[in-house]
C-alpha positions, 0 to 999 in steps of 0.5 A: 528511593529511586528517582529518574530525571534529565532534559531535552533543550534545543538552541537555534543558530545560525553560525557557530556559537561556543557555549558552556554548560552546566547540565551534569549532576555535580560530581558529589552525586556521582556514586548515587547514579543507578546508570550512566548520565551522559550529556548527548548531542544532536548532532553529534558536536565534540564535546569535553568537560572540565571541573571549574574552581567550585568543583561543578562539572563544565561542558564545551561545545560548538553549537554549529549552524542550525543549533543543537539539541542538548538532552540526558535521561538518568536514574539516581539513588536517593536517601529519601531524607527531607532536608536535614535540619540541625537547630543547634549549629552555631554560627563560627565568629569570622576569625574561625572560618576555614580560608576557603569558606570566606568567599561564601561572606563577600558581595557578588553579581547578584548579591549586593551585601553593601546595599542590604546590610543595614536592612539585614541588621535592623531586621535580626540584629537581635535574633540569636546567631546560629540556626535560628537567624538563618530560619529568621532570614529564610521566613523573611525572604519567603514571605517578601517575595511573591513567586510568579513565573510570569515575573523571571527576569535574569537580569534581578539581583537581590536588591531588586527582589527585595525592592520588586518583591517578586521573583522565582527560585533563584529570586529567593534563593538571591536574597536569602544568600545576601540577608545570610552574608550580611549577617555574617553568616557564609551562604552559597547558591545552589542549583539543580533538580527538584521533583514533587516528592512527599508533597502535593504536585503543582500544575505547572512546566518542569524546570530546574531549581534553586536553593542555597547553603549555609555554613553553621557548626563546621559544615554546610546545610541545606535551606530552601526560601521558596518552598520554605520547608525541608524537601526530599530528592534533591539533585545537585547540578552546580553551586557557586557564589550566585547564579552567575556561577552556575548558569545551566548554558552559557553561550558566546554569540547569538544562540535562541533556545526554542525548547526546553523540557525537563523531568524529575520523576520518583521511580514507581517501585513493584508491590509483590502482594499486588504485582503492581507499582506504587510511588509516593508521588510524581515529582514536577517542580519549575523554578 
């Protein structure tokens, strides 16, 4: 399947203001792009990348005074596949884990693993390790938080959502990663595109989405404690230890955003017989 996706979003400022800013897809979906992603700016401001140490692709820039408005429009290839599930991957004892995975195990910004460890064993302590803890985890945090877009606050971290019990995407995605690494079980914060695709579509404002990974029998896997159900077209943009590793723009002085729109949209492919189009569903997800 084909799906079309990108963004418009505008800051307003007034001097120049250095930002940095995650709005590529990750360089794992590369080979999938049907034509060219490019990160366009009005005006046109020098801009470069560099790969940061999680393998996400990063942008420089200047927002000059006045602002800038940062936009992309891209068609990608998709398998089509719902998340793929595995509930015979095991969980690897700690002393069997790859160097480079054990960070996935350690505390971060939003993930305060010392705070939610003892919660996290009382509550699947006697769940079997492996897939079928994680699920625990996920069913859990799904159900303990309430989403709302009126509740997003960038300043919750997972204790807070557990506390507050509301939150959007990142919220559940947050707590989930803590429960996961608690148990020691490596997770990582994922962030990018997500459409209604093979699902009824909500009434609401497009926006990015976030998910998480965690490392069971030799290799990452996919989970989602918002939507709690395996989900087609995912775009990866960024993934890191939480929402500090992948923040969409960072900036460096006084930059307001004052637009913000984005699309995810299922191509609509040609029936031959009808000489029209047809497409398994529009694809609009916010946070």
């Amino acid at each position: 399947m084909l799906i079309r996706a990108g963004y418009d979003i505008a800051f307003a400022a007034t001097a120049p203001t250095p930002m940095m800013a995650m709005l590529s897809i990750h360089p794992s979906r590369n080979k999938d792009l049907k034509t060219p992603h490019r990160l366009l700016a009005s005006p046109d401001v020098p801009t470069y990348d560099y790969v940061d140490a999680f393998g996400n692709t990063c942008t420089r820039l200047t927002v000059p005074a006045g602002g800038v408005t940062l936009s992309c429009d891209f068609i990608i290839e998709d398998s089509g596949i719902p998340d793929i599930q595995s509930p015979h991957a095991i969980q690897h004892p700690i002393e069997e884990l790859p160097d480079d995975i054990l960070i996935y195990l350690l505390g971060s910004r939003y993930c305060e693993t010392d705070r939610l460890s003892d919660t996290a064993w009382s509550l699947f302590g006697h769940i079997p390790a492996g897939w079928q803890r994680v699920l625990a985890i996920v069913n859990f945090a799904h159900n303990r938080i309430k989403f709302g877009y009126q509740d997003a606050r960038p300043t919750r971290t997972a204790w807070d959502a557990h506390q507050e019990q509301v939150g959007v995407c990142r919220d559940f995605a947050h707590l989930a990663i803590t429960l996961c690494r608690c148990m020691n079980i490596p997770a990582r914060y994922c962030t990018g595109y997500l459409g209604d695709i093979g699902v009824e579509p909500i009434d609401a404002a497009m926006d990015f989405s976030a998910w998480f990974d965690v490392y069971l029998g030799g290799e990452w896997h996919t989970f989602d404690a918002r939507h709690n159900q395996p989900r087609i077209g995912r775009i990866l943009m960024a993934r890191g230890r939480d929402a500090t590793d992948t923040a969409l723009t960072t900036a460096f002085g006084p930059a307001v955003l004052s637009r913000f729109e984005v699309h995810t949209d299922e191509v609509p492919e040609v029936n031959p017989a009808m000489g029209a189009t047809a497409a398994t569903g529009a694809a609009e997800q916010y946070i």
